[in-house]
matplotlib code that plots the C-alpha trace (Angstrom):
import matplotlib.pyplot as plt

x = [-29.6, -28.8, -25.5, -24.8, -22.0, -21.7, -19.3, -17.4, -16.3, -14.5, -11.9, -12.4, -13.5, -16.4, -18.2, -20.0, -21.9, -20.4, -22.9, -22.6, -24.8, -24.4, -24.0, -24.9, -23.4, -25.0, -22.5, -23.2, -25.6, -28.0, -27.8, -25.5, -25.3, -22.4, -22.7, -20.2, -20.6, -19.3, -18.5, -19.2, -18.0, -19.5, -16.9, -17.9, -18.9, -15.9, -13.4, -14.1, -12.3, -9.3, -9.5, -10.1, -6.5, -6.5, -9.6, -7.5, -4.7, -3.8, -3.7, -2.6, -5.5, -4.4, -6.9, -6.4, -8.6, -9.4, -11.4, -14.4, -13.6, -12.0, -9.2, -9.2, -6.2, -5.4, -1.5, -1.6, 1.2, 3.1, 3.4, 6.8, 8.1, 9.8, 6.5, 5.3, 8.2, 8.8, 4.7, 5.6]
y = [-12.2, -15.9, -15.7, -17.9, -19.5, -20.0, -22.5, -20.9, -24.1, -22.3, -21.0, -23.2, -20.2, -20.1, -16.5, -15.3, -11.7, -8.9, -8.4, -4.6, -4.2, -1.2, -1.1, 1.0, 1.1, 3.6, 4.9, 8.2, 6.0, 5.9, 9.4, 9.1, 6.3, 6.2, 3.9, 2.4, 0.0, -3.7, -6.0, -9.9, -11.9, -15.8, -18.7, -21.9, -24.9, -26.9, -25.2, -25.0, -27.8, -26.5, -23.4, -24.4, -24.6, -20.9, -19.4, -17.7, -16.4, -13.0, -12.8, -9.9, -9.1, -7.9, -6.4, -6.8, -5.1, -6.2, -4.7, -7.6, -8.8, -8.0, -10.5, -10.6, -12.5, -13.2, -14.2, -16.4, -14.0, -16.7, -15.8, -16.2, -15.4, -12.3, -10.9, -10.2, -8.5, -5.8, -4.6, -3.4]
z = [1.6, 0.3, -1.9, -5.0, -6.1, -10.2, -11.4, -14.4, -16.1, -19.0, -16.4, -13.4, -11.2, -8.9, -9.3, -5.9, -5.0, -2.8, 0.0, 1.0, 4.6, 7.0, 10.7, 13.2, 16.8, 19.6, 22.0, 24.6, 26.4, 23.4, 22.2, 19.0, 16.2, 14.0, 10.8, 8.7, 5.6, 5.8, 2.6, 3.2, 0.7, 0.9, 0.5, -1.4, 0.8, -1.3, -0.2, 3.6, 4.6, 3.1, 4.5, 8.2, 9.0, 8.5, 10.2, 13.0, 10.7, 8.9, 5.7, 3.1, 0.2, -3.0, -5.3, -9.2, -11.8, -15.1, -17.9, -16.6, -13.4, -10.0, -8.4, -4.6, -3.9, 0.0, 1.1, 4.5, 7.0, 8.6, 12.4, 14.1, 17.6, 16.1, 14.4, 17.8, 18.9, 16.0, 16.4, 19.9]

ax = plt.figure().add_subplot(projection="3d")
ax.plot(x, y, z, "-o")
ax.set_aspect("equal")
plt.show()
């Protein structure tokens, strides 16, 4: 499926489609699937550059609902030496 990207010029926001897909995985050697659903969301090409930097990061998503559109907002976790020592 081939997302598009809208340019919203009243608000300066780009507008893309939520592609919903499901997966299966075998396990048992073959004898059992389990499926689960996965969301891709597709990024504009104009802001890859920016975003490069970050591809190996965490980030926190916030989710913010209106009466006509949905807000995915994602916060870059900075990693520190200390991070790695309070998840053990």
């Amino acid at each position: 499926m081939v997302t598009r990207t809208k340019q919203n010029s009243d608000r300066g926001m780009n507008m893309v489609k939520i592609k919903l897909s499901t997966s299966k995985k075998q396990y048992l050697k073959g004898k059992h699937v389990y499926g689960y659903w996965r969301l891709h969301i597709a990024i504009p090409h104009k802001f890859f550059k920016k975003l490069t930097p970050y591809f190996k990061e965490d980030f926190q998503v916030n989710m913010t609902e209106d009466e006509n559109k949905v807000i995915l907002s994602y916060s870059y976790l900075k990693k520190t030496a200390n991070s790695k020592k309070n998840q053990l």
